[in-house]
C-alpha positions in Angstrom: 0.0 0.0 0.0 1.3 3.3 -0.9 1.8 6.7 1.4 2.7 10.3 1.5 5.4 11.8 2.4 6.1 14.6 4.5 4.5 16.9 2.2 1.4 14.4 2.0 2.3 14.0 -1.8 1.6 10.5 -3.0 4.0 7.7 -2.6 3.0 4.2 -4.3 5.0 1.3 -3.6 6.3 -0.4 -6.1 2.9 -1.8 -8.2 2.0 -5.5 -7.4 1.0 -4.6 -11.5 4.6 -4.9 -12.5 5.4 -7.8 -10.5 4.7 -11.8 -11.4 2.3 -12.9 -8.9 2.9 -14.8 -5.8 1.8 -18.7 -6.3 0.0 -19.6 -3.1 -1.4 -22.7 -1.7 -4.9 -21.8 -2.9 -3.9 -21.5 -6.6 -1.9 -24.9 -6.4 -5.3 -26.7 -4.6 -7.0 -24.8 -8.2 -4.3 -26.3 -10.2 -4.3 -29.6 -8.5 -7.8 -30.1 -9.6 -7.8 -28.4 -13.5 -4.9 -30.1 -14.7 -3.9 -29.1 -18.3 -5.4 -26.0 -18.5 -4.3 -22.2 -17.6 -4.9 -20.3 -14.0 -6.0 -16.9 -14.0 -4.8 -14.6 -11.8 -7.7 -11.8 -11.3 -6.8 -7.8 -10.0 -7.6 -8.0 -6.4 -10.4 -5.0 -6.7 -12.1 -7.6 -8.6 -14.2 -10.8 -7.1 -13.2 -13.9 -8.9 -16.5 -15.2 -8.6 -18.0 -12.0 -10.3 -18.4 -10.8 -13.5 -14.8 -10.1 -14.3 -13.8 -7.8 -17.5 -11.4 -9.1 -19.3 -8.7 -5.7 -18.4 -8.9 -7.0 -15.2 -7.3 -10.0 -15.5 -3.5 -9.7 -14.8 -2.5 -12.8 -16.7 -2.1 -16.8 -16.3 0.1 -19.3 -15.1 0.3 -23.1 -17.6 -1.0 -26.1 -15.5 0.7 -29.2 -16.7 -0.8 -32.5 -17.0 -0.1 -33.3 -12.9 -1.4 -30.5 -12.2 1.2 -28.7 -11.1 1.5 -24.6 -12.1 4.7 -24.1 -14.5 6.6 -20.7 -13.0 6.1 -18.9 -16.5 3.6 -16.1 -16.3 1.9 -14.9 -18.9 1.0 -11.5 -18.6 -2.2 -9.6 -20.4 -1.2 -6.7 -22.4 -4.8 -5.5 -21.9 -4.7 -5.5 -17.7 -5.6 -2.4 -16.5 -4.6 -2.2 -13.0 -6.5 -1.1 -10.2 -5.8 1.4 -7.8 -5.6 -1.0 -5.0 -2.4 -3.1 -7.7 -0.6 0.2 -7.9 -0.4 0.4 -4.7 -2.2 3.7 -3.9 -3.3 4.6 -0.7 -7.1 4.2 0.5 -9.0 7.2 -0.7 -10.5 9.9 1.9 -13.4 10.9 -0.2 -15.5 9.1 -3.3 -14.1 12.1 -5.6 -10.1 10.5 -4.5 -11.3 7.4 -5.2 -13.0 8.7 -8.7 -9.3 9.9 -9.6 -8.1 7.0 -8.8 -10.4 5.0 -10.8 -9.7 7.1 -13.7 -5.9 7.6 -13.7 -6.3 3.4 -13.9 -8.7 4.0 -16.6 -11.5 2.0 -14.8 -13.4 5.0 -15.5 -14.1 7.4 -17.9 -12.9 11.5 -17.4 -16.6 12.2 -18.1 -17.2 10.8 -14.9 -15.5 13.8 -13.2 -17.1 16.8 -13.4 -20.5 15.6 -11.9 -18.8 13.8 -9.2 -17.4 17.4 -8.5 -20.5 19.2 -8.0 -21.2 17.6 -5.2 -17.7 17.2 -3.6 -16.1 18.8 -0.6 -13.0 20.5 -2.1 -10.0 23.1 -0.4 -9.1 26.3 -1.9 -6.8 28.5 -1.2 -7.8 31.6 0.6 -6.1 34.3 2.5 -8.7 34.8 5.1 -11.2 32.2 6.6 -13.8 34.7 5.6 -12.6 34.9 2.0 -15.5 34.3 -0.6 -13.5 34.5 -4.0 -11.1 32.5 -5.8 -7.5 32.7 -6.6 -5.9 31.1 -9.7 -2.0 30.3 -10.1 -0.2 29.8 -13.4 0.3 26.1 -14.2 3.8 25.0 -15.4 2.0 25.8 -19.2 1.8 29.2 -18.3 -2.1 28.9 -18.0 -4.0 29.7 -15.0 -6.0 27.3 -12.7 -7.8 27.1 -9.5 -6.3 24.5 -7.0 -8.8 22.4 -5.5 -8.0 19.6 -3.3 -10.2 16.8 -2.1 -8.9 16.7 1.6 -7.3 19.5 3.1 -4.2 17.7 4.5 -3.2 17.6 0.7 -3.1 21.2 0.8 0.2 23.3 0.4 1.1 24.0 4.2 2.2 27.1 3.5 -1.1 28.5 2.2 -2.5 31.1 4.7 -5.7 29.0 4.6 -7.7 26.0 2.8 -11.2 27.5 2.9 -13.9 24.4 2.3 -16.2 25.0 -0.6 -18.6 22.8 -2.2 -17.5 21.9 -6.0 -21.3 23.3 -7.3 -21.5 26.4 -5.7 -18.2 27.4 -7.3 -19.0 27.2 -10.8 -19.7 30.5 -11.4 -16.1 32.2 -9.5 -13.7 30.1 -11.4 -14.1 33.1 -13.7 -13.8 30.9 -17.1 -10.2 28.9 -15.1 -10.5 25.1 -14.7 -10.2 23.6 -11.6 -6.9 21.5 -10.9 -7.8 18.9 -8.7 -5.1 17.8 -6.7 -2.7 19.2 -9.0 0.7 18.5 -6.8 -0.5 14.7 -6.4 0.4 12.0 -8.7 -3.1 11.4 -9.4 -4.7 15.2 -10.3 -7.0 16.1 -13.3 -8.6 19.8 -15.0 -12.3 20.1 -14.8 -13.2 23.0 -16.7 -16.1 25.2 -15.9 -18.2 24.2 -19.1 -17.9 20.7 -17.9 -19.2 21.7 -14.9 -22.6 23.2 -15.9 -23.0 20.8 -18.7 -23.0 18.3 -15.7 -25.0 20.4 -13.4 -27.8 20.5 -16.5 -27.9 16.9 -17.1 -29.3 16.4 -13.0 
């Protein structure tokens, strides 16, 4: 499991994604009794006994004749790992986890801009009793509105993180897309037309 560091930036592990899978005593019992055939080894988001999609199979191991697994992993060019197999952190709100989900590309971007009208976020402010927005250039020279979805991922040395909810914002971002968690490894834009196109659609 990944964690932050002392700047609460994101810190994965190294991704049980890129490494060949552990053969334990349950997948030898499932060899033991399907001789001759190939084990699959499923993303651990993902119930075996479910409806699986074929991304989210990692890959197989051969099963010879006895029944024994042959230590030569196949992998499948068409896994998409979960959050959970690169080793990211648990998430502290459903919009983190939504991030998550679609920096793996379990979900579409689409899916972001309506999660965010409804989302918690931190802004920067430099009074608690600040109502406005303040935009920063990005490293492309354009300017954005940081948005975080906790407020310990918040640079420290802002005077304050004022809480705000995503679709009450909409009309201060003054045409400037949000960046949502933009010093993470995991951040995203949401720009303000994607906003009220979402907040139309409910």
């Amino acid at each position: 499991m990944g964690q932050r560091d002392d700047s609460h930036r994101l810190v994965p592990e190294q991704a049980a994604a890129v490494r060949k899978p552990e053969i334990t005593a349950e997948m030898r019992a499932n060899a033991k009794a399907n001789p001759g055939s190939w084990l699959y080894v499923i993303d651990e988001a993902f119930d075996p006994n479910g409806n699986v999609p074929s991304w989210a199979v990692v890959g197989a191991y051969p099963v010879n004749d006895r029944g024994e697994i042959v230590d030569d992993f196949h992998f499948n060019n068409h896994y998409r790992p979960s959050p959970q197999a690169l080793g990211f952190p648990a998430p502290s709100s459903e919009l983190e986890y939504l991030l998550q989900l679609v920096y793996a590309r379990h979900r579409p971007e689409e899916d972001l801009a309506p999660a965010v009208l409804d989302a918690e976020l931190y802004v920067f402010a430099y009074t608690p009793s600040q109502r406005t927005l303040v935009g920063f250039h990005d490293l492309d020279g354009n300017v954005v509105v940081p948005a975080y979805t906790a407020k310990s991922l918040a640079p420290r040395d802002w005077p304050h993180a004022r809480k705000v909810r995503g679709g009450d914002i909409i009309e201060l971002l003054g045409g400037c897309p949000l960046a949502l968690n933009p010093d993470d490894v995991i951040t995203a834009l949401v720009t303000p037309e994607e906003l009220r196109r979402a907040a139309r659609w409910r």
